[in-house]
N, C-alpha and C positions, 0 to 999 in steps of 0.2 A: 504494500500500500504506500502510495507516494506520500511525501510530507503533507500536511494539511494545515492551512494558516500560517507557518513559518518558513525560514528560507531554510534550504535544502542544511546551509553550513549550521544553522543555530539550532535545530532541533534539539541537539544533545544536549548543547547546554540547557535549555528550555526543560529538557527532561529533567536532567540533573538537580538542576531549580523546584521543578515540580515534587519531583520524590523528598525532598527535604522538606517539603512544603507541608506533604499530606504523609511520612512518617511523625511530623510533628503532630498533627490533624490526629493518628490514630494513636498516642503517647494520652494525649488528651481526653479523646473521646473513647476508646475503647474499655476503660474501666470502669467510666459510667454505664455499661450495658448492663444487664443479668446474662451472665457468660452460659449458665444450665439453661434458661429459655433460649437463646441463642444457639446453643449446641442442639438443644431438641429438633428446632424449627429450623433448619441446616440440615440436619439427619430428615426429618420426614421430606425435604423437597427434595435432597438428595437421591433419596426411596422411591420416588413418584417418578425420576427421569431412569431410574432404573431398573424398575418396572416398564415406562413407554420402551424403553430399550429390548428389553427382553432378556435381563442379564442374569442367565441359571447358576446354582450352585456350582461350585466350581470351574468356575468362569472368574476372568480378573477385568480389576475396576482399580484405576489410581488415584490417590489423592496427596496428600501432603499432611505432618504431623504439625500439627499448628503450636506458637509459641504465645503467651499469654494477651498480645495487642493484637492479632489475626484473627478473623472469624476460626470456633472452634470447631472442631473435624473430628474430635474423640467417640463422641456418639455418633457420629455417620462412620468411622471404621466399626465400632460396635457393632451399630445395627448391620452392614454388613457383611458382616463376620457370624452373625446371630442366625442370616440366610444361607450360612454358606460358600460365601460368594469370598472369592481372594484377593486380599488388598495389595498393593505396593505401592510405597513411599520413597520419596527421592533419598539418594546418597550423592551430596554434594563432592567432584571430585575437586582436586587442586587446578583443574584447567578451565573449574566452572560449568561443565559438563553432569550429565546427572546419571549416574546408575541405578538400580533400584534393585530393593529390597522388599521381602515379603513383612510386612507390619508386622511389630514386634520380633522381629530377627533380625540378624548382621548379616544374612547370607546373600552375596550381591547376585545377581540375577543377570547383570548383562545390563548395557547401554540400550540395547534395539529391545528389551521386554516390553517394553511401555507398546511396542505395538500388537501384543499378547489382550492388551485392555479395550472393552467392550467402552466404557465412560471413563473418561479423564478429566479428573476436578482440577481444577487449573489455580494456583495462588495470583493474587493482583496486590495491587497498592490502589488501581482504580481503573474505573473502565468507561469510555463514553457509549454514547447511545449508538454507534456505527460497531461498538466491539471493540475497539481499539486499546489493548491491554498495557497499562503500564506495569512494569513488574520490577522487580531490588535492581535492576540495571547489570545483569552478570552477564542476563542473556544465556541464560539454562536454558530456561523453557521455550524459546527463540531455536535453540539447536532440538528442545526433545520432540516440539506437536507436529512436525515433517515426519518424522519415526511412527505415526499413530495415527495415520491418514483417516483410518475407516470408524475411528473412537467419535462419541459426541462429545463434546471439548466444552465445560462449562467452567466458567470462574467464581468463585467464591468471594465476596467481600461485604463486607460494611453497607448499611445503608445508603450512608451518604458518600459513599463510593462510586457510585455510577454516575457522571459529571453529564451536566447538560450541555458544555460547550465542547470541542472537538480538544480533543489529545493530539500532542507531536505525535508523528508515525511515522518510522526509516522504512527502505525498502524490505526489510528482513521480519518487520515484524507483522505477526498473523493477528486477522481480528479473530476473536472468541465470538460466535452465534447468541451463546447464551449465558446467563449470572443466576447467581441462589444471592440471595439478601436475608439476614433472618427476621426481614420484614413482610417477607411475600415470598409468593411460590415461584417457580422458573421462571422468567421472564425474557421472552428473545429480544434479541438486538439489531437492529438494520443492519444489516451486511454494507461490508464495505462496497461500494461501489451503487448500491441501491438505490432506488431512487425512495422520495419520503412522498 
């Protein structure tokens, strides 16, 4: 997706800017939540696209282990784990790169596993109404969602996460379809290039 509203050289910075912006935003705001309704309401939207999916027992679904300012993910590996269903979590390498792991183990599974995944829950910082994912800036998940072509690709964040004005966007990064909030249920996003 080409730049949008910035010139091609300043986007990064622009981004850079941003991420500082709204890690301070979730420093903030994230501990005023109820982190247990939150977790709940995350795991049942989670449930609902994984179910439309069609995602049986023993079948793999990825997400990511959330850290205490991140939407929570404990009860969405729970519940599907409770189905049956196998989870894998990122393992951050040294080159920024993600391997994965089966939830609750150390045992790496391989770079290319993630395209073993039926649904891939995606982490954000924020996301506009086109999908346009801002994410920590390492550019992991820029190298993993090519890997997982055939996964429905959903991002997880914060309410007030999903921005009403357009996000920088380099040629490398992919919009997301679709967000969980744990204020509402799925909710698609206008593809990039879409018309409104």
């Amino acid at each position: 997706m080409p730049v949008t509203g910035y010139a091609a050289g300043s986007a990064r910075e622009v981004k850079r800017a941003l991420r500082a912006q709204f890690r301070a935003e979730r420093r903030e705001r994230a501990p005023l939540r109820d982190r247990a309704a939150d977790a709940a309401a995350i795991a049942r939207a989670g449930l609902a696209v994984v179910d439309e999916v069609g995602v049986r027992p023993g079948e793999w679904v990825s997400t990511y282990e959330s850290i205490p300012v991140e939407p929570p993910t404990h009860a969405l590996v729970e519940a599907l784990r409770a189905r049956g269903i196998r989870v894998m979590v990122p393992i951050t390498l040294p080159d920024l790169d993600l391997d994965w792991a089966e939830a609750d183990t150390d045992e790496p599974l391989g770079k290319d596993a993630v395209g073993w995944c039926r649904v891939v829950f995606v982490p954000a910082l924020s996301l506009d109404h086109a999908g346009t994912r801002m994410g920590q800036g390492g550019g992991c998940y820029d190298r993993v969602l090519p890997r997982s072509p055939r996964a429905r690709m959903v991002a997880l964040v914060h309410p007030w996460e999903v921005r009403d004005g357009d996000l920088p966007a380099e040629p490398h990064d992919l919009p997301i379809p679709e967000v969980i909030t744990a204020d509402g249920p799925v909710r698609s996003l206008r593809r990039a290039g879409d018309q409104l």
